[in-house]
C-alpha positions in Angstrom: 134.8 150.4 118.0 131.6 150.0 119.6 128.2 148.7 118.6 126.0 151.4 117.8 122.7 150.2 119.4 119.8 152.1 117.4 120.8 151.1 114.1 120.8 147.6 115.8 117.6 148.1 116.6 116.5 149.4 113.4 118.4 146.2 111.4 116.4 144.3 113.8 112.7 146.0 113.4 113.4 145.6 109.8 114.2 141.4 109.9 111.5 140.7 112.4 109.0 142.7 109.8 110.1 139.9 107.4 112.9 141.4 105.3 115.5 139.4 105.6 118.0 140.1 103.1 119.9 142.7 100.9 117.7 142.5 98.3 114.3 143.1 100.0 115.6 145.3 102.3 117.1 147.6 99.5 113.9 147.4 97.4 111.8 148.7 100.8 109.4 151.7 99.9 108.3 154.1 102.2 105.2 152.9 102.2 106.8 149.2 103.7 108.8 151.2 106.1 105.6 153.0 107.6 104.2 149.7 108.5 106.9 149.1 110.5 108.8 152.2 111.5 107.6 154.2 114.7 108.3 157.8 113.8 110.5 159.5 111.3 113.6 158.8 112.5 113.4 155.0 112.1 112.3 155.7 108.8 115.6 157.9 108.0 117.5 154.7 109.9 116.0 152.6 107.6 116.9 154.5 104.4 120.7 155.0 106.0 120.6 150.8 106.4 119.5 150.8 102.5 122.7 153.2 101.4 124.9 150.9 103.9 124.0 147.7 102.2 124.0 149.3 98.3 127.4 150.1 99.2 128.7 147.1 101.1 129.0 149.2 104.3 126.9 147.4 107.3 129.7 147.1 109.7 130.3 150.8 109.5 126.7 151.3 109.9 126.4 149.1 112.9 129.5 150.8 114.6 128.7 154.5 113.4 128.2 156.7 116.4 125.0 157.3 118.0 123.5 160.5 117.2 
């Protein structure tokens, strides 16, 4: 198992943009993600990250493979 470094990255774009728990980070809107997110592909990231957390998956989504 290996640590999948963009989805690092994203979990860590997200937290320094001041969401810093399930709750906000599950209630982000696409609008909040723009703010924050470089290009579409962080923004898909970021909506993965919110289906990981609703269902209590994170380490999976940090250890997924790099695609």
């Amino acid at each position: 198992m290996t640590i999948n470094n963009r989805n690092l990255s994203i979990l860590r774009k997200v937290v320094e943009a001041g969401y810093v728990d399930e709750k906000t980070i599950s209630g982000l809107s696409a609008e909040d993600m723009v703010g924050f997110c470089k290009d579409l592909r962080d923004i898909k990231a970021v909506i993965e990250l919110q289906k990981a957390i609703k269902s209590g998956a994170i380490i999976a989504f940090l250890t997924s493979k790099e695609g």
